[in-house]
ROTOR-879060 format. One record per residue (C-alpha): residue number from 0; residue in one letter; x negated, y, z. Coordinates in steps of 0.5 Angstrom, whole numbers, always signed. Each point is the difference from the previous one (the first is absolute). Layout:
<atoms>
(NUM a (X Y Z));
...
</atoms>
This chain:
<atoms>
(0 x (-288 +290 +356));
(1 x (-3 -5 -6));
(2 x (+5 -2 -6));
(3 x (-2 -7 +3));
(4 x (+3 +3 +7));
(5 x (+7 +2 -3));
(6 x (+1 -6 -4));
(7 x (-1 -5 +6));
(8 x (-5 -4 -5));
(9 x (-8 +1 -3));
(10 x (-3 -3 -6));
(11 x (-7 +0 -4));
(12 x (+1 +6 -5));
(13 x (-5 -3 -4));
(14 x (+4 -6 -2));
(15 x (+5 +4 -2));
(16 x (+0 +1 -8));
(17 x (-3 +8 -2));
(18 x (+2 -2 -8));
(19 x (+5 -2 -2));
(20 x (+4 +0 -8));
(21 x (+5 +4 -1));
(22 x (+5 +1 -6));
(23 x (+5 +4 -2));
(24 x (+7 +1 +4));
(25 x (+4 -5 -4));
(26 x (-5 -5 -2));
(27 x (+0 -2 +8));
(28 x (+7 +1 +1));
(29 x (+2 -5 -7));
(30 x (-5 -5 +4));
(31 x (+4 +1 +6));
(32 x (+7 -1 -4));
(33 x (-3 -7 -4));
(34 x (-3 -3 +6));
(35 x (+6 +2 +5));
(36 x (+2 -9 +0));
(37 x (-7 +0 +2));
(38 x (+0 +4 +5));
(39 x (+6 -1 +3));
(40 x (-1 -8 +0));
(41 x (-7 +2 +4));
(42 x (+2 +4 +5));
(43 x (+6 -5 +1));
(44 x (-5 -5 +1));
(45 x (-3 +4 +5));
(46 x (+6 +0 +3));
(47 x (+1 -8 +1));
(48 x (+6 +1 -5));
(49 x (+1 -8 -4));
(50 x (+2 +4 -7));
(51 x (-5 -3 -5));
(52 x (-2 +5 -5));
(53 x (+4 -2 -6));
(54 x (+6 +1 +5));
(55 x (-1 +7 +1));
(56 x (-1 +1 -7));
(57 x (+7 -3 -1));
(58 x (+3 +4 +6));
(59 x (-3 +7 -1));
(60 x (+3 -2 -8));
(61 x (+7 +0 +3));
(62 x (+1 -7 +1));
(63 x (+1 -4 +7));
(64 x (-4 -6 +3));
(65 x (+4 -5 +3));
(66 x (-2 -4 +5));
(67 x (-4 +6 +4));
(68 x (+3 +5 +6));
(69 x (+2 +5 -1));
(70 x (-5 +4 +4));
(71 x (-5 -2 -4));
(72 x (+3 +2 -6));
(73 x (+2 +7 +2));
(74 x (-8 +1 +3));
(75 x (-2 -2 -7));
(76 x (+7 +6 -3));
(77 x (-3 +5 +6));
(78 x (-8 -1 -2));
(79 x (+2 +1 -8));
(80 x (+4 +7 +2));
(81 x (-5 +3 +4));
(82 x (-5 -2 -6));
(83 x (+4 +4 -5));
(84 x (+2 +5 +5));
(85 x (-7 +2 +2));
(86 x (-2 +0 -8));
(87 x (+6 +4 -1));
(88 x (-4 +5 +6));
(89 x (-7 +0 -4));
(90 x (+2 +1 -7));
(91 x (+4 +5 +2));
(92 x (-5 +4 +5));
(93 x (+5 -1 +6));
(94 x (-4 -6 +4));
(95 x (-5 +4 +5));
(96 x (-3 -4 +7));
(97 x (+6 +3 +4));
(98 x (+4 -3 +5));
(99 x (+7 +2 -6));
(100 x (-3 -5 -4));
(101 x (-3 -5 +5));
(102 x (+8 +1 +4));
(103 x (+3 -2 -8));
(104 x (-5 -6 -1));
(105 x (+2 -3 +5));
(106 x (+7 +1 +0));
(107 x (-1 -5 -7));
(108 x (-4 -5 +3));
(109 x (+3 -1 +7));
(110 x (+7 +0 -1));
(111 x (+4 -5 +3));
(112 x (-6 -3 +2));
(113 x (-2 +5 +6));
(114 x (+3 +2 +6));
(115 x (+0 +7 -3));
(116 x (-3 +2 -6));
(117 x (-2 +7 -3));
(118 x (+0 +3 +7));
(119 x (-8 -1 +4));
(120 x (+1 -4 +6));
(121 x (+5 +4 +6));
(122 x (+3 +5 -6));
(123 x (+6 -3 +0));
(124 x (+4 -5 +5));
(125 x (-4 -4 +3));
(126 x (-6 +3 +5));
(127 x (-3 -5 +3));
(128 x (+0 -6 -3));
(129 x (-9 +0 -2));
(130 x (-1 -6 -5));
(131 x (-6 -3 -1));
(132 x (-5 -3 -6));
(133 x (-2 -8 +1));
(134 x (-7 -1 +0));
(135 x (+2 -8 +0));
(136 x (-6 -3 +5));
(137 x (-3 +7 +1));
(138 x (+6 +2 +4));
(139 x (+5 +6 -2));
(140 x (-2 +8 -2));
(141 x (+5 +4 +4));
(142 x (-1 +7 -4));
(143 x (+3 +7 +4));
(144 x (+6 -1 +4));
(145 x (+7 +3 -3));
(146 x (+2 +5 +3));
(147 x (+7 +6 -2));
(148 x (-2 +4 -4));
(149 x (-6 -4 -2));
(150 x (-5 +6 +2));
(151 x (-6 -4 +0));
(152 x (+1 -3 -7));
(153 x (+1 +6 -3));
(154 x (-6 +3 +3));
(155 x (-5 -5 -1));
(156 x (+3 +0 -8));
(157 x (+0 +7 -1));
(158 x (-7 +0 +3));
(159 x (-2 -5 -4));
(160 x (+2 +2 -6));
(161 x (-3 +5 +1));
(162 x (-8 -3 +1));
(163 x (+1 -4 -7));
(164 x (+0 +7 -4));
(165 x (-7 +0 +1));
(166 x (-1 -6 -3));
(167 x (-1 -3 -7));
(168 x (+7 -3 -3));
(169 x (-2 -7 +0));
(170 x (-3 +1 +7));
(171 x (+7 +4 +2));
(172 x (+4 -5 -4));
(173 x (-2 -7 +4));
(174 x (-1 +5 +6));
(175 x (+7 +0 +1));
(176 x (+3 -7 -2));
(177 x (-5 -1 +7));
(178 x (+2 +6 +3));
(179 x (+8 -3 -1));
(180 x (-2 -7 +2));
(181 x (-2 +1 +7));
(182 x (+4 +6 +2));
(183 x (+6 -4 -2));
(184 x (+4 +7 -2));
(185 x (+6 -5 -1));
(186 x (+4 -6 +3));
(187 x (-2 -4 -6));
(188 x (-3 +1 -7));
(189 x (-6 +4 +2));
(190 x (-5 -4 -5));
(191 x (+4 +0 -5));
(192 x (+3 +8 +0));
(193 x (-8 +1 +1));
(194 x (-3 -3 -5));
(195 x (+6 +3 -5));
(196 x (-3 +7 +4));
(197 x (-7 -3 -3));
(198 x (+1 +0 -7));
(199 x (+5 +7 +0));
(200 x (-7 +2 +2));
(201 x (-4 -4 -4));
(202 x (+5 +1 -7));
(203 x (+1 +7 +2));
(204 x (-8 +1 -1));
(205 x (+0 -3 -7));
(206 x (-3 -7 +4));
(207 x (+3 -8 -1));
(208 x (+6 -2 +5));
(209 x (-4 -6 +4));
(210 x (+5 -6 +2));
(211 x (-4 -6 +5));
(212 x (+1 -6 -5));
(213 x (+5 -5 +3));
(214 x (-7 -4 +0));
(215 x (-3 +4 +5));
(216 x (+6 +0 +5));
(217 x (-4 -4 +5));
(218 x (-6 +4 -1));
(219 x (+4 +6 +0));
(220 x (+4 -1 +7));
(221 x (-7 -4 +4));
(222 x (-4 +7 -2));
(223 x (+7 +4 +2));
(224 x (-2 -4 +7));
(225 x (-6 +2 +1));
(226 x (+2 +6 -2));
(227 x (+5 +2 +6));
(228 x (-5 -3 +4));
(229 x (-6 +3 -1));
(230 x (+3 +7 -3));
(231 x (-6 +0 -5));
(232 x (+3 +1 -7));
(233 x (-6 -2 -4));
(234 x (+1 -6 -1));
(235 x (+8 +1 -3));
(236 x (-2 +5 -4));
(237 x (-6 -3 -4));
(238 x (+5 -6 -1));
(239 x (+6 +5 -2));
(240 x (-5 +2 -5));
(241 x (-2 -6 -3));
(242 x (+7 -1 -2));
(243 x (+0 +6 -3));
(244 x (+0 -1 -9));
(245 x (-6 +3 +0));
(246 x (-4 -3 +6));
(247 x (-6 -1 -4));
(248 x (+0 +7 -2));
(249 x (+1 +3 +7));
(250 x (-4 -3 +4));
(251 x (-7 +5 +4));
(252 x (-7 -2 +0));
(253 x (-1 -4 +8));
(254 x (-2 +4 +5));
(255 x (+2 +8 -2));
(256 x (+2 +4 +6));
(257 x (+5 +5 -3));
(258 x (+2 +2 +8));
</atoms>
């Protein structure tokens, strides 16, 4: 079995960026920590959340917005957590691709939002209930279903897991925010606990954290479209390294098969 077979997906490794800048350990996580309103607005936006980026700044300063729901409000709380908990993991060495660390993420993100959260889909619960990703005119993407136990889930994880080792960190680090996304580990939150997954990788290797600017959003989620439905991930992740602060950098020659 390839590592596309055990991902469920493919992609053109030679749009994968092979050079990537790398600092020191504390220059990317004190680039990480300043521009946490940023990221956490963006990821907001990707999410449909109304908050406008001076509100989040406001909020994440300790300072309520009148006029907005509370959900909203505690989806801005929850990204801002599970941010700063996931640079506590790096700076300490304790963040790895794991499923402990993929578990705690998302115990952040999705609370109070999910069904369930913290838990894959079948490990808690509810054992049978198989949510599905909407793909507005192009239908709906329904992952594996949710079993007791979740036997399936956690195979394909460890296995999958497992096939990204091989592969370089940018590649691993984009890999399995794709990888989160279509497998839909959870009931809800699986983007945003697999991009935060992305940057542990790519801020534990001395590489930038990547944010989608709440510009591209539409971009972001018609890609992801196309994504789902064709299982090629060339496109997402020539896109993700564009919204990398080093794009100009990171970019290989065309046409490079590094198979």
């Amino acid at each position: 079995m390839t590592r596309f077979d055990t991902l469920g997906f493919r992609w053109d490794r030679s749009v994968v960026p092979t050079s990537v800048p790398s600092h020191s350990m504390d220059r990317v996580c004190f680039r990480f920590h300043k521009m946490l309103p940023e990221f956490v607005w963006d990821a907001s936006v990707l999410e449909g959340n109304p908050f406008t980026f001076p509100e989040v700044k406001t909020l994440l300063d300790g300072v309520t917005i009148g006029g907005r729901k509370i959900s909203d409000q505690e989806q801005i709380l929850n990204l801002a957590e599970s941010a700063r908990r996931l640079l506590a993991m790096v700076k300490s060495g304790q963040f790895e691709l794991s499923k402990p660390v993929f578990t705690e993420l998302n115990g952040i993100v999705a609370r109070k939002e999910a069904l369930e959260w913290g838990v894959f889909r079948g490990e808690a619960q509810e054992t049978n209930y198989t949510p599905d990703v909407s793909l507005g005119e192009s239908g709906r993407y329904t992952p594996l279903p949710t079993l007791p136990g979740a036997p399936e889930l956690n195979r394909v994880f460890s296995e999958g897991v497992s096939a990204l080792q091989a592969c370089e960190p940018f590649e691993r680090a984009t890999a399995f925010f794709l990888f989160g996304a279509l497998q839909q580990f959870f009931f809800d939150g699986n983007k945003r606990t697999s991009r935060f997954m992305m940057n542990g990788v790519l801020m534990s290797h001395g590489i930038d954290a990547i944010s989608v600017p709440a510009a591209k959003a539409q971009e972001f989620n018609e890609k992801m479209v196309r994504f789902y439905l064709s299982k090629d991930a060339s496109e997402m992740m020539t896109f993700l390294a564009g919204c990398h602060p080093d794009a100009e950098a990171i970019f290989p020659p065309p046409g490079e098969d590094h198979e």
